[in-house]
C-alpha positions as CSV (number, residue, x, y, z in Angstrom):
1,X,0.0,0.0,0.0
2,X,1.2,3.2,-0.9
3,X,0.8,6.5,1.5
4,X,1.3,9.9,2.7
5,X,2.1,8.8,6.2
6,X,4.7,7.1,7.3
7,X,3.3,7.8,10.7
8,X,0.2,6.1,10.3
9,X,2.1,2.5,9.3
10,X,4.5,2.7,12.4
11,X,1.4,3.2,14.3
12,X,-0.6,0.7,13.1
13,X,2.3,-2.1,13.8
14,X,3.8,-0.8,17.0
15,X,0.3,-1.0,18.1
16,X,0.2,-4.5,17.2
17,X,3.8,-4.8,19.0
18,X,2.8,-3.4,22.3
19,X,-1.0,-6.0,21.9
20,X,1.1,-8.8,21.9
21,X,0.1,-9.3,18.1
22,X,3.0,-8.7,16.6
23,X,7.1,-8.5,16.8
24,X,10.1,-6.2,15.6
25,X,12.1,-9.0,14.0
26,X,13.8,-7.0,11.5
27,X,15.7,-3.1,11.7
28,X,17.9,-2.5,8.2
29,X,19.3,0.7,7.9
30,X,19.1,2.4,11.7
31,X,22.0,2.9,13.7
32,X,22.1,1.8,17.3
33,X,20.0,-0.7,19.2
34,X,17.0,-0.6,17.8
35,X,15.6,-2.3,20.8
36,X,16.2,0.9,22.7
37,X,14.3,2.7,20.2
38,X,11.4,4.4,21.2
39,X,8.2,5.2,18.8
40,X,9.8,8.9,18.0
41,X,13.5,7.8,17.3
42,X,11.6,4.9,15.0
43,X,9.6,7.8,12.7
44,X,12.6,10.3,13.1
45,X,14.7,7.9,11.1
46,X,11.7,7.7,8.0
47,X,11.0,11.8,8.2
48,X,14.4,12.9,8.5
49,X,14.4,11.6,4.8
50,X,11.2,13.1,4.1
51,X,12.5,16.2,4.4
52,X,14.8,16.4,2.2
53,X,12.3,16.3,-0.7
54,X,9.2,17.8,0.6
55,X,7.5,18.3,-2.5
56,X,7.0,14.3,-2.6
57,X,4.2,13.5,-0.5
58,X,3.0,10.5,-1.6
59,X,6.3,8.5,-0.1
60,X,5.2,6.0,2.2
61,X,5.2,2.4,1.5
62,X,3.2,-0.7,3.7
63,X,4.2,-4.5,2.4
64,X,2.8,-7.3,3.3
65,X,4.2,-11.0,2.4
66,X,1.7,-14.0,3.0
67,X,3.0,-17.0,3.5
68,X,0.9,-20.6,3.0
69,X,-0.1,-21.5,6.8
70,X,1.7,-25.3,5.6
71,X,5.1,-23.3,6.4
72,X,7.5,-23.9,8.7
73,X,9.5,-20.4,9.1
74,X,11.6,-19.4,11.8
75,X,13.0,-16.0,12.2
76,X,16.1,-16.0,10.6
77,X,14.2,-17.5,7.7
78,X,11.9,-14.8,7.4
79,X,14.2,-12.0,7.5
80,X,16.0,-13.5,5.0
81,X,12.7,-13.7,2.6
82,X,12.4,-10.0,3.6
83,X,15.9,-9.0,2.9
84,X,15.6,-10.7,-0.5
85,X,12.4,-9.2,-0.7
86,X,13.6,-5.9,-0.6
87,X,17.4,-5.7,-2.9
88,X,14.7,-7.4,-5.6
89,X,12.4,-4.6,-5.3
90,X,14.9,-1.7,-4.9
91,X,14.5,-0.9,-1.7
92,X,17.8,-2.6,-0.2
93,X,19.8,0.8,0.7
94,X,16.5,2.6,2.3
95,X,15.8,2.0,6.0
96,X,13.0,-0.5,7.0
97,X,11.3,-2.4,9.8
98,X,9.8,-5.7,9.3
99,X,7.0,-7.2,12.1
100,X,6.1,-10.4,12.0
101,X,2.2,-11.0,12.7
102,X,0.7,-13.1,14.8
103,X,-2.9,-12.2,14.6
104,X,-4.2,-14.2,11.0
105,X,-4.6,-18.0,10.5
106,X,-1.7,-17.7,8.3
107,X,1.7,-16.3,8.6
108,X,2.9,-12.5,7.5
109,X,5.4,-9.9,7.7
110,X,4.8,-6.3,7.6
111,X,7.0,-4.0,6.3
112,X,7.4,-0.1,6.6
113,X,10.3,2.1,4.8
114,X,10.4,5.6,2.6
115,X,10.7,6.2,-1.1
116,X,12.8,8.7,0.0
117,X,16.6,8.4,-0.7
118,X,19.6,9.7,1.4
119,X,20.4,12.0,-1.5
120,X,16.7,13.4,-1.4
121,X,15.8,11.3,-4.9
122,X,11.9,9.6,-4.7
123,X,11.9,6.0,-5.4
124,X,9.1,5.9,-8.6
125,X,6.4,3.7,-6.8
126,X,4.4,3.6,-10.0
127,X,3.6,-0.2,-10.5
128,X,5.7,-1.5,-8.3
129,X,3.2,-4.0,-7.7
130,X,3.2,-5.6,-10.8
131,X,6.5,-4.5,-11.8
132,X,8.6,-5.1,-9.5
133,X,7.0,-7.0,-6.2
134,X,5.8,-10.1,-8.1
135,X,8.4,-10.8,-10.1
136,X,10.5,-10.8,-6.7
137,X,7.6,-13.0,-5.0
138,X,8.2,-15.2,-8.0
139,X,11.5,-15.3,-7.7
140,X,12.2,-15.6,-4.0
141,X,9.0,-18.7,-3.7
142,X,12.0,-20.3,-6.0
143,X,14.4,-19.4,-4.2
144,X,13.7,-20.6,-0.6
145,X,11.3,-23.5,-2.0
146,X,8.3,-21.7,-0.8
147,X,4.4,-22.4,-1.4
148,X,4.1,-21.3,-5.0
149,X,1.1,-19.0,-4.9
150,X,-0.6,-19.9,-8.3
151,X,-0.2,-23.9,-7.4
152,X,-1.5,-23.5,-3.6
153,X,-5.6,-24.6,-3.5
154,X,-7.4,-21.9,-1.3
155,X,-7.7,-22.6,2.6
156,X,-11.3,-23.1,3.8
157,X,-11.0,-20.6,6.1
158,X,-11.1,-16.8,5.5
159,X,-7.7,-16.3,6.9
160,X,-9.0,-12.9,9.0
161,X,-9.6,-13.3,12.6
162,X,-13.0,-12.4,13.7
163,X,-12.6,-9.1,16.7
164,X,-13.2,-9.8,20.0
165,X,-15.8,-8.0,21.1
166,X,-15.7,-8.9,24.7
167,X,-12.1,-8.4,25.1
168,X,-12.3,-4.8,23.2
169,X,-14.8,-4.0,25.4
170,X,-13.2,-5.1,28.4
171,X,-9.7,-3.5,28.1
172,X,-7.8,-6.8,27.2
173,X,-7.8,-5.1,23.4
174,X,-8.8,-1.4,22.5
175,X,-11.9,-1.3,20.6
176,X,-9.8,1.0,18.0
177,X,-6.9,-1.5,17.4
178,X,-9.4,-4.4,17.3
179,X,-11.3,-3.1,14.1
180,X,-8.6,-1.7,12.4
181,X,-6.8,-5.0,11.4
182,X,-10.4,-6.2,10.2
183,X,-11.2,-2.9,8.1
184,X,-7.9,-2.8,6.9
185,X,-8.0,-6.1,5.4
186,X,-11.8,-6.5,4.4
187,X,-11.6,-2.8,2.6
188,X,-7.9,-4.2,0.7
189,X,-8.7,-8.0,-0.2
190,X,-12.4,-8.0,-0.6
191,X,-13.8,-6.9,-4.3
192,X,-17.5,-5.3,-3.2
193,X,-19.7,-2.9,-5.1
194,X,-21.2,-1.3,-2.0
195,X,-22.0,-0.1,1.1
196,X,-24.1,-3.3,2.0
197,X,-21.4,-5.5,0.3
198,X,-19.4,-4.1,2.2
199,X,-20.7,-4.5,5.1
200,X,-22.0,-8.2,5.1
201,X,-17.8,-8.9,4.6
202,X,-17.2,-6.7,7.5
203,X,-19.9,-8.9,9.6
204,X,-18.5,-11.9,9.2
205,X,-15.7,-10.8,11.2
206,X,-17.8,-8.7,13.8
207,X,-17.1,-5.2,12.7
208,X,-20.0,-3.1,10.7
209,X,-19.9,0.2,9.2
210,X,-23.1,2.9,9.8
211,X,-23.6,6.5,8.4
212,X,-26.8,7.1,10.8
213,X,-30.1,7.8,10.0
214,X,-31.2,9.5,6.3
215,X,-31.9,12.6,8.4
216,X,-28.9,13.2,9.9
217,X,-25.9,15.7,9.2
218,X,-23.5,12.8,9.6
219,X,-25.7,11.2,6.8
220,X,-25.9,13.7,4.7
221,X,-22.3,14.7,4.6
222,X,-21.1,11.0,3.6
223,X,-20.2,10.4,6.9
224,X,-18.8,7.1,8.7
225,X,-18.4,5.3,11.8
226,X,-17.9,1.7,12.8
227,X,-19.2,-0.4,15.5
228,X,-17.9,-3.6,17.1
229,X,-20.1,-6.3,17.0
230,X,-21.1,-9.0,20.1
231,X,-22.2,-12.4,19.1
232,X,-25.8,-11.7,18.9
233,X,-24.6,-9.3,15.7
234,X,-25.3,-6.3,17.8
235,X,-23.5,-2.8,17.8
236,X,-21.6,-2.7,21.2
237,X,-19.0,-0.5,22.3
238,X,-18.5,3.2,21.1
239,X,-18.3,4.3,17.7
240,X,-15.2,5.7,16.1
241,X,-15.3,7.7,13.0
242,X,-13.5,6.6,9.4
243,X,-11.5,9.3,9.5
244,X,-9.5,7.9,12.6
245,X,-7.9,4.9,11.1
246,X,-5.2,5.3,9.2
247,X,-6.4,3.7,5.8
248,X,-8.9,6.3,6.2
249,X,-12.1,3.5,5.4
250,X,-14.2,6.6,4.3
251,X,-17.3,6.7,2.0
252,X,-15.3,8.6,-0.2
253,X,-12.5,6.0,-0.3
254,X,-15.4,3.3,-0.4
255,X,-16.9,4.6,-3.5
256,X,-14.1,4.8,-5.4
257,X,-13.3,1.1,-4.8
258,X,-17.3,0.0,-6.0
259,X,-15.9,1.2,-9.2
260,X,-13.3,-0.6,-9.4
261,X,-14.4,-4.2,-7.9
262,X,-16.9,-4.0,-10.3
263,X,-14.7,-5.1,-13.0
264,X,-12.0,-6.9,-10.8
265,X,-14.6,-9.2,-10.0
266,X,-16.4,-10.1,-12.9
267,X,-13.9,-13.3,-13.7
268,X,-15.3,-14.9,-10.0
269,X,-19.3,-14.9,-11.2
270,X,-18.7,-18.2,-12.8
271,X,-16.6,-20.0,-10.6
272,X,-18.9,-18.8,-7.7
273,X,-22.0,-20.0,-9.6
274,X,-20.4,-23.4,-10.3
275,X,-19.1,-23.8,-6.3
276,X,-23.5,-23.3,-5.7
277,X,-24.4,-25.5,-8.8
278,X,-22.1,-28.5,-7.3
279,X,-24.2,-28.4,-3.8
280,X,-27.7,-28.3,-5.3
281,X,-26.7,-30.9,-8.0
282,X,-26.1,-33.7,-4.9
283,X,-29.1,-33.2,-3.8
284,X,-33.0,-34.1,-4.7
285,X,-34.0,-31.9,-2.1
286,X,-31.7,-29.9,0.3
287,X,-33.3,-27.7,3.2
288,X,-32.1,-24.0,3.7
289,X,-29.8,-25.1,6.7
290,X,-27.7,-27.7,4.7
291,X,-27.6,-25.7,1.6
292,X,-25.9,-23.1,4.2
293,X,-23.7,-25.5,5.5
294,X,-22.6,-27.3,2.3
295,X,-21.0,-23.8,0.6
296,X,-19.5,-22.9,4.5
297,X,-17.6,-26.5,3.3
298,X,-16.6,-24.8,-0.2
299,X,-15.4,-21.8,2.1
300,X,-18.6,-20.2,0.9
301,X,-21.3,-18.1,3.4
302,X,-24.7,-17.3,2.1
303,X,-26.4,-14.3,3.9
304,X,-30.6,-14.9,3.7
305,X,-32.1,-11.4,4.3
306,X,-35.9,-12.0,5.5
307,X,-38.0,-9.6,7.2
308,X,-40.0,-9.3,10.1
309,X,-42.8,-11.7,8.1
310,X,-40.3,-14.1,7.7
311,X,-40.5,-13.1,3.7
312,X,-37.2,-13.7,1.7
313,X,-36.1,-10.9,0.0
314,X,-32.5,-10.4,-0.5
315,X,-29.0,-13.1,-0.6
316,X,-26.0,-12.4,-0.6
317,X,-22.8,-14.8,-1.3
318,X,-19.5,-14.1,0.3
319,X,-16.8,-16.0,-1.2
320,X,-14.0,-16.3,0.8
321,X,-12.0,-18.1,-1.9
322,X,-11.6,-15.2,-4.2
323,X,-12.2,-12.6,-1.5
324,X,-15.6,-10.9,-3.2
325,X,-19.2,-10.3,-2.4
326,X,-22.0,-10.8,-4.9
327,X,-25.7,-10.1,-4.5
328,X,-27.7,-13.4,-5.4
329,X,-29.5,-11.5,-8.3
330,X,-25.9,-10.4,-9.4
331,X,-25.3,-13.8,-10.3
332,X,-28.6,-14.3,-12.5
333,X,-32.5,-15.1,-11.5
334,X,-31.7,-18.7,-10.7
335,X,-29.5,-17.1,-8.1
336,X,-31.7,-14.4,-6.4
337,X,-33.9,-14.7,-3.2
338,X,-36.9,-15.9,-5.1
339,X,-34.6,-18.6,-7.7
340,X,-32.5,-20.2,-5.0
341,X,-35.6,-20.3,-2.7
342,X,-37.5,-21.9,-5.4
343,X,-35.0,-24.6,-5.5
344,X,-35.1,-25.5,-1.5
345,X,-37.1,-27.9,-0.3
346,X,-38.7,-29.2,3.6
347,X,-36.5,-32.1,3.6
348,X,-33.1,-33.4,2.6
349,X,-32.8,-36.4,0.1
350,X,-29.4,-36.4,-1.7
351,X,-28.7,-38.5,-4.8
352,X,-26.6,-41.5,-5.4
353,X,-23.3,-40.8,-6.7
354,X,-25.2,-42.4,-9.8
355,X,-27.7,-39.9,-10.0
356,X,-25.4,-37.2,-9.5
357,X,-23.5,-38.4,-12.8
358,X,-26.8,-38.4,-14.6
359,X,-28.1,-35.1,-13.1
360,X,-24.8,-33.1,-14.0
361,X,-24.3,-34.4,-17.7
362,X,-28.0,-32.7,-18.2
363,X,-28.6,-29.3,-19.2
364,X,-29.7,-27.3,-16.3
365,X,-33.3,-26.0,-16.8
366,X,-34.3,-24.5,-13.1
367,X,-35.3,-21.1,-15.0
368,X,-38.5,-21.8,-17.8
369,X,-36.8,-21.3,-21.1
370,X,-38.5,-19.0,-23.8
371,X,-40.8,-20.8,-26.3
372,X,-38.9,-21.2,-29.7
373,X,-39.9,-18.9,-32.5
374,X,-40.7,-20.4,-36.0
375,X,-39.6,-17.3,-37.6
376,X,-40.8,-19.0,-41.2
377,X,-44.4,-19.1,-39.7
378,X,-44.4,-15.5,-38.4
379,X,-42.7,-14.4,-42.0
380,X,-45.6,-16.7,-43.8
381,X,-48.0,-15.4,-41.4
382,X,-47.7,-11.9,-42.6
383,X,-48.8,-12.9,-46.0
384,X,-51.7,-14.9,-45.4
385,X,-54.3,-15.0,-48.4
386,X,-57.0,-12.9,-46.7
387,X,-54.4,-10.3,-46.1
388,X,-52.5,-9.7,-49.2
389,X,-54.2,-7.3,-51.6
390,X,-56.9,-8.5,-54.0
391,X,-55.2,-8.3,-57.4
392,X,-57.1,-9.3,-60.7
393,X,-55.2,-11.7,-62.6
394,X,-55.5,-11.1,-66.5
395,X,-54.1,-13.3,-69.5
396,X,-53.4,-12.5,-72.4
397,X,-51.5,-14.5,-74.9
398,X,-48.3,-13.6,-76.5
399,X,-46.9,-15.6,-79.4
400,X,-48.4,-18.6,-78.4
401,X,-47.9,-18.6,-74.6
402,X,-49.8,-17.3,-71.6
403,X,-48.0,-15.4,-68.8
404,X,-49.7,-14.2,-65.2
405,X,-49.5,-11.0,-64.0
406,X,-50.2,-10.9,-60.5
407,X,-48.4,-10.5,-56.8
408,X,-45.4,-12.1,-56.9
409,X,-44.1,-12.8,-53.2
């Protein structure tokens, strides 16, 4: 992630240091004991350079590197990767701190340094993603026989750990410093196309974002605050407003991502809709409940909005595999509240592995196809005998032979 505050991404890990989350494994560039290092000698080190090219503000940059949870890394391992990491990606002469993570299902680094050279020169950050960091990741998976991203089959498990409410609330955790690893990693990995989206990944992971009621100023001003959320799905706690985190999770920031997930997720519709196809095709009847539990399997939720009347009205898919949110009717009608509904039944009878063969080799028909048109009938139809003109045939003979004059179709 790249950022105007250098500030911000020491705070964010030193706060993860002093939570017991996280550890300093990792000072390149800083002279002295960096264990003795307090959080101002830390963020003297990065501004110092800042300062000799003001004019750059953009000049902060956060990495993170995700490693399989199958590894086995110790630390001398993983400051090597890091080290690697960083002379691949230019960024072996600047100052840096890498924190190891302890708060995910799978191992990760953090990493925090400056564009910002010691002769005052910015470091172009301009693609670096796909310029420069995958080719390294490429490389360095090679390298120290790592996981190879591509090859590895997704984990069926979301990989974020859900907050704590009770802790937060509590004092074993700040309420801040619980919701910021959640936001921070919902609002970066997840593709969504709204508020709502949005919000049913943030609830799987007890956090939820509000902007008050329609007529209020906070409303009207595009304002934003989050909540924690107990296990009953209930706002608990105090509210803190978007503009206090560091990624700054505003609407404004929100909005501009809905634009962009809209494409990014487009090449996930199918495999989503195949992950639901493969549950309902084992199945002559599957109840709500299994249908539910059968995608949690795939690494899938399914979120069933119903109102007070018990009425079905909305669903929405989370996939956790490729990190994006769909609304059922995104997906097509056999996909919306009322199609997957449709296909649910009282009881569960699954099919033989027999059946299944059969059932899958068949077209799927759950939505009533459109009649086929006879376009030759409709053409023909237009030309029926009581509607064409009356014409008068004549003859008249000409050298023998008789020719029609009449409507020629």
């Amino acid at each position: 992630m790249i950022g105007r505050s250098i500030r911000g991404i020491l705070h964010y890990n030193e706060n993860k240091v002093n939570a017991g989350d996280a550890k300093l494994i990792l000072a390149s560039g800083f002279a002295g004991e960096i264990e003795r290092m307090d959080f101002k000698q830390k963020l003297a080190r990065f501004e110092n350079l800042n300062l000799l090219r003001p004019s750059v503000k953009t000049n902060a940059l956060h990495i993170t590197l995700n490693f399989d949870a199958s590894e086995k890394l110790d630390n001398l391992k993983v400051q090597q990767i890091a080290m690697a990491y960083m002379d691949k990606i230019g960024f072996d002469e600047q100052p840096y701190l890498v924190y190891r993570h302890q708060d995910a299902a799978h191992q990760h680094i953090h990493i925090a340094t400056t564009s910002i050279t010691r002769e005052g020169k910015p470091i172009d950050l301009n693609y670096i993603g796909q310029d420069k960091s995958e080719p390294a990741r490429k490389a360095i998976e090679k390298e120290f026989n790592l996981v190879v991203a591509e090859r590895k089959t997704y984990k069926m498990q979301p990989g974020i750990k859900p907050a704590d409410a009770e802790k937060a609330l509590y004092g074993h955790l700040p309420t801040k410093r619980a919701m910021s690893n959640i936001i921070n990693a919902v609002m970066n990995q997840y593709q969504f196309t709204s508020l709502a989206e949005y919000n049913v990944a943030l609830r799987q992971f007890n956090v939820t974002a509000d902007r008050g009621a329609e007529d209020t100023i906070m409303f009207q001003k595009k304002g934003l605050i989050y909540f924690l959320l107990d296990k009953d799905g209930q706002k608990v706690g105090v509210p803190i407003k978007a503009s206090a985190f560091y990624s700054k999770p505003t609407l404004a920031t929100l909005e501009k991502k809905f634009e962009r997930n809209e494409e990014k997720r487009k090449q996930y519709r199918e495999p989503l809709k195949a992950a639901i196809e493969k549950v309902l095709s084992r199945y002559d009847s599957i109840t709500k409940n299994t249908f539910i539990k059968e995608l949690q399997q795939q690494n899938i939720n399914v979120l069933f909005r119903t109102n007070d009347k018990g009425f079905t009205y909305g669903l929405t898919f989370i996939d956790h595999r490729h990190k994006t949110v769909f609304n059922g009717s995104d997906l097509g009608k056999a996909y919306s509240a009322k199609g997957i509904m449709e296909r649910l039944g009282a009881i569960d009878r699954p099919l033989t592995v027999q059946q299944q063969r059969k059932t899958q080799a068949q077209p799927q028909t759950w939505l009533k196809p459109p009649e086929q048109t006879n376009y030759l009938q409709v053409a023909l139809a237009k030309y029926q005998p009581q509607a064409a003109p009356s014409v008068t045939r004549k003859k008249k003979k000409r050298k023998g032979q008789q020719q029609d004059q009449g409507l020629t179709l």
